[in-house]
N, C-alpha and C positions, 0 to 999 in steps of 0.2 A: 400481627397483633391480635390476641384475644381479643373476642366480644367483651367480656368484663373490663378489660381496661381500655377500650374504646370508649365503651357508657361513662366509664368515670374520668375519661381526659373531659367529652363530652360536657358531664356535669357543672367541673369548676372552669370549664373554660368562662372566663370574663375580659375585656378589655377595656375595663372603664372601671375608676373607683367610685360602687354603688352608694357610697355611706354621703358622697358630694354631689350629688346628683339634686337638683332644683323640685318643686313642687308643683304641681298644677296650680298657676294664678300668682306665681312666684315671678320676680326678675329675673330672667336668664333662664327661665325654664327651656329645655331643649326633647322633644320625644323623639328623637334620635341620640340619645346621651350615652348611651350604652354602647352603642356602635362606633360613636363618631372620632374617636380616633383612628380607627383603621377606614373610615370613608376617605376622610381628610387625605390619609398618605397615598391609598390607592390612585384620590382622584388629581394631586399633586404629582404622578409619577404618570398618569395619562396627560398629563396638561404639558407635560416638560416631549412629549413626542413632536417634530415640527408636523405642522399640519397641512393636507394637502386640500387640492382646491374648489371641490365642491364635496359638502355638508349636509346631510337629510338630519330632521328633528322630528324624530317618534317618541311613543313610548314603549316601553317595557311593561311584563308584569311578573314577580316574584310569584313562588305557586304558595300559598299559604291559605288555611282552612283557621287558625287558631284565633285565640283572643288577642284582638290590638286596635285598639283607634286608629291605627293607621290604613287598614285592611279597606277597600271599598270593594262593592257590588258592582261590576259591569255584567248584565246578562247578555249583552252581543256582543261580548268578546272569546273568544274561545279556552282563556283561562276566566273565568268568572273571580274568584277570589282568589286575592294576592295583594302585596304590595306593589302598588307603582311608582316605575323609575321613569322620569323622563331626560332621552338618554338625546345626545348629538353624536354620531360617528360620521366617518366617511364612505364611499362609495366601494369601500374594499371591507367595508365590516367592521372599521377602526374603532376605538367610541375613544373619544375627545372629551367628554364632561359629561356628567349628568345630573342629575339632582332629584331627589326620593321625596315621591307628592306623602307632603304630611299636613294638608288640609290649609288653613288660614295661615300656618308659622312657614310655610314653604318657604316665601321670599322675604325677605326685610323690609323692612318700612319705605327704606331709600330708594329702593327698587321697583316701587310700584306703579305703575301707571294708571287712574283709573277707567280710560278710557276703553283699555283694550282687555281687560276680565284676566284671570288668567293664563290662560292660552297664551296670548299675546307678551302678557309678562313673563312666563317660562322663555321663551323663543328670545327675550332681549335679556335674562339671565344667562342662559348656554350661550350667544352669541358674543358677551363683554367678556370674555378670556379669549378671544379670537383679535389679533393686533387687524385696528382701524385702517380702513384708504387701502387694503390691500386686495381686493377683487376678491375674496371669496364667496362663493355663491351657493345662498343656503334655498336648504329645499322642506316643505311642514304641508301638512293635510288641513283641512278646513276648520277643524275643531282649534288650532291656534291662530287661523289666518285673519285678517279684516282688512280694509285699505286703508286703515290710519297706519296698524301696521307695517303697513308694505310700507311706504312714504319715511316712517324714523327708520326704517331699516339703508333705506337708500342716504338718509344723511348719514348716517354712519359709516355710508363706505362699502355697503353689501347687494350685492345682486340677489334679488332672489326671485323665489316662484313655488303659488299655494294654492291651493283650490280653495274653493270659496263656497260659501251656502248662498240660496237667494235671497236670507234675511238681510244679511249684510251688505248688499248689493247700492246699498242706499240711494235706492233712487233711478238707480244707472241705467239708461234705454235702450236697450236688448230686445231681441228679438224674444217673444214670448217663447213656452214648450210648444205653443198647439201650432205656432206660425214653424218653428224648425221642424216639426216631425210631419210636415206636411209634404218638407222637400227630400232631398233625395239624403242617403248616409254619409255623413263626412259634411254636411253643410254646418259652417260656420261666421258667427258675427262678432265684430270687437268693439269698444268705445276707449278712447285715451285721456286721461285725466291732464290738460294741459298744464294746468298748477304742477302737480306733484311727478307727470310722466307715467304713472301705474295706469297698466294697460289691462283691460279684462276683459278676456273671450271666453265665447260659448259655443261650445262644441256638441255636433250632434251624432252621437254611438249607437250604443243599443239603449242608448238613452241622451239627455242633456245635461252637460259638464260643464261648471263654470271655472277659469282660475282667472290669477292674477300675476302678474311680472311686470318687475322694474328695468328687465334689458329683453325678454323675450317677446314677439308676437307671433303673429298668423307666416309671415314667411320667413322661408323658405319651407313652402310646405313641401310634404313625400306621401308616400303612399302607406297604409299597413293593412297586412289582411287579415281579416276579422270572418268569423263564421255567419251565413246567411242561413235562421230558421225555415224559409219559404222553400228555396231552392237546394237545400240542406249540402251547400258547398261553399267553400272557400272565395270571398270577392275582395279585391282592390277598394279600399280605401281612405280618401283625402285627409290626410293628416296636418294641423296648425305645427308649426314651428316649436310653442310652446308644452305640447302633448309629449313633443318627442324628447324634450331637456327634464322635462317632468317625471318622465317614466321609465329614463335614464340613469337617472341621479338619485331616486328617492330610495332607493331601498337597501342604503345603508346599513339600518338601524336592525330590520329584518334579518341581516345576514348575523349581525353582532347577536341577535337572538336563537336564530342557528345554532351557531359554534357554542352557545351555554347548554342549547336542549339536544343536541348530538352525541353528547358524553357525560350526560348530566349523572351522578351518583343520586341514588333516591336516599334517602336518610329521613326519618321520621323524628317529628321533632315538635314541642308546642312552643321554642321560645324566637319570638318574630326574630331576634337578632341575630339568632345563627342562621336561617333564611336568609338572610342580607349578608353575612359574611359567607357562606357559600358560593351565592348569586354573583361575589366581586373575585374570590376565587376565580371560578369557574370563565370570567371574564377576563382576569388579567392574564388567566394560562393561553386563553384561544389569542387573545389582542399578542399574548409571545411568541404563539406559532406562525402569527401573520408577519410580524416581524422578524424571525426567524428564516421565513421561503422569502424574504424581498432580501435577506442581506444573502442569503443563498445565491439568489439569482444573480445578484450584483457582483459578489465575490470571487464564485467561480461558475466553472464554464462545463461543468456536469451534467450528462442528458439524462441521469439516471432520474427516476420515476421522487417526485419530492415526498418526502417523511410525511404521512396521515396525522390527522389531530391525536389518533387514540394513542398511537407511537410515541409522539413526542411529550403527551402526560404522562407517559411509562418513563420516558427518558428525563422527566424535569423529575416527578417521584425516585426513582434510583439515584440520581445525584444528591439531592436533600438528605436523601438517608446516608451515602456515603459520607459528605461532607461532614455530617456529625459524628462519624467514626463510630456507627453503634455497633458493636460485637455484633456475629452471626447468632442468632437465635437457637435454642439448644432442640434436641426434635420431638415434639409435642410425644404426649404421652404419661403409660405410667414408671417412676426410676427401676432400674433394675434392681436387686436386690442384691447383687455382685459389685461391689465397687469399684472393683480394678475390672472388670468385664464390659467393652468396649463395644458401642449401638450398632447394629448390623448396619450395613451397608445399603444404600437407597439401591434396589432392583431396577429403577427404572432410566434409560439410556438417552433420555429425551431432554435434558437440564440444557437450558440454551446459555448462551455467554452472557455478563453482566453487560451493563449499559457503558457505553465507551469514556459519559461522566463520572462514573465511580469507579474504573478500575484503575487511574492513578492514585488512591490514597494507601490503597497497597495493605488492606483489610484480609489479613490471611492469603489462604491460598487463592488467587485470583490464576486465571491460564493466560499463556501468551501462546502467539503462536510463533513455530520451528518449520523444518524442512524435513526431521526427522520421523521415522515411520517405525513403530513398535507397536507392543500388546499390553493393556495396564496388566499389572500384577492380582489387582482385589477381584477383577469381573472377567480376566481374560481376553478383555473383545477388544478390537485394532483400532488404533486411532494413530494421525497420521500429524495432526498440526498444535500440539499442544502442551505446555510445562506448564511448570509453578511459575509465577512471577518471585515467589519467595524463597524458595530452597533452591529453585532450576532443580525440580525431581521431575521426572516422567509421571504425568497423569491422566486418567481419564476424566471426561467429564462426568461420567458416573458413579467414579469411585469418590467416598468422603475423606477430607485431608485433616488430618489430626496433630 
């Protein structure tokens, strides 16, 4: 495809009809209106995956420079400007739901809690499409966590486990910093809320760490080994029980951010909404691949080396194209001036086979392969495994079929 008709698919790309679209201060205004029928289907077709059983809730960030209210400033985050997603996946990089921070309109009215800001109310929206009473056990960083939180989370039927700040500690009689970093590395103390059961320990690192868990505590503790500045080596470690399900499980969501910035296409662009439909792109191809290598594994019994991300976007790309059944492209340039005078022949002997999705719709000359060993006729040179799928004529892959 031209650059010219790329800018202009580009252009009138719409999925929303703008003339119905609500006003600022209006009933039903939405500033996701443009987008949201392809959020809708995307995020309907992640929710229909069964889910497995432990859950990290991060965020995401879109990379975006342009004009939007929906755009915020983080300057300690390492993408500063973007759109944020706040996404739920699982432990293999799954994403399961998420929902795109658009300031006060995020949640609905019915959904709000006011106790827990937020944070708190994102974490009990991604978790209500998750079926009740069923043990799954979610994992969140401090910026959503609180212990009222943790407490409806455990009526609902969910394990979890969050790190915590010490504002929200409310109260809770812990050992101060100056009394832990007095004792030795790895010392820790906990307190149990006997009401609610939420357990919160503090761990002593290369610093003090607080969380919180509704089924985890301090044992079974193990060891991990951490770098010592003094002695500039490697030392054993006393690790709490809940450090090691923490640090385990949480970075789900990290990985689901991988698999978008690994293969990511740059495209320059100023309208936020094609940012958000690349973003879910680029998500639901990686969230295919991962599905993809599990039914792999399952299926059969192949030691061969599994298909890389880049590969299998080559191979979801090639099938899209064949399924639509678009002619072969004619070969760039200027026409000849001869009209029965027929394009030279491509020079070069390095044309690899199509993708094993588009060579059933049987788009021209496609190769299969034979047992037989000959010389093409157009370039000379020997090839050994290879016909027309349409005439059954002898060909190379370097020669052009007309």
């Amino acid at each position: 495809m031209g650059r010219q008709r790329c800018d202009k698919i580009k252009r009138f790309l719409h999925f929303n009809d703008n003339s119905k679209s609500k006003k600022p201060g209006e009933q039903g205004f939405d500033k996701l209106y443009k987008i949201r029928p392809v959020l809708g289907h995307i995020r309907s077709k992640f929710l229909e995956v069964t889910p497995k059983e432990n859950h990290s809730i991060d965020e995401q960030m879109i990379r975006f420079k342009g004009r939007s209210n929906l755009r915020p400033y983080l300057p300690k985050q390492p993408t500063k400007w973007g759109i944020k997603v706040f996404t739920r996946a699982g432990v293999s990089g799954f994403v399961h739901d998420f929902a795109v921070y658009q300031g006060k309109g995020t949640l609905g009215e019915d959904d709000i809690e006011p106790d827990l800001g937020v944070g708190g109310n994102i974490v009990l929206r991604l978790i209500s499409t998750l079926p009740q009473k069923m043990d799954y056990k979610i994992y969140f960083e401090n910026w959503f966590s609180s212990l009222k939180l943790m407490s409806l989370i455990k009526i609902k039927g969910f394990p979890c486990i969050g790190t915590l700040i010490k504002a929200r500690l409310k109260g809770c009689p812990l050992l101060t910093d100056g009394e832990m970093k007095k004792r030795e590395r790895g010392t820790s103390d906990y307190r149990t809320d006997i009401h609610s059961g939420v357990i919160v320990v503090k761990w002593l690192d290369n610093n003090t760490v607080c969380l919180a868990s509704t089924y985890a505590g301090i044992t079974p503790q193990d060891t991990c080994r951490r770098w010592n500045v003094k002695d500039k080596s490697r030392v054993e470690v006393s690790r709490p029980a809940i450090v090691y399900e923490y640090n385990r499980h949480m970075g789900g969501v990290d990985l689901a951010d991988m698999l978008v910035e690994m293969c990511r296409t740059h495209r320059r662009t100023r309208k936020w909404y094609m940012r958000i439909f690349w973003w879910l792109i680029y998500t639901a191809v990686g969230y295919s691949w991962l599905l993809f290598r599990s039914d792999v594994k399952v299926l059969t019994l192949r030691r061969d080396e599994p298909m890389i991300l880049r590969t299998f976007r080559s191979e979801v790309a090639a099938g899209l194209y064949a399924s639509a059944r678009v002619m072969p492209l004619l070969i760039r340039g200027r026409p000849s001036e001869d009209v029965e005078a027929s394009p030279s022949p491509i020079q070069s002997c390095n044309r690899s086979r199509p993708a094993i999705s588009a060579q059933p719709y049987g788009l021209d000359h496609w190769p299969k392969n034979t047992d037989k060993q000959s010389r093409c006729k157009e370039c000379k040179s020997g090839y050994t495994t290879f016909e027309c799928k349409k005439c059954d004529l002898p060909l190379c892959l370097t020669a052009k079929s007309n």
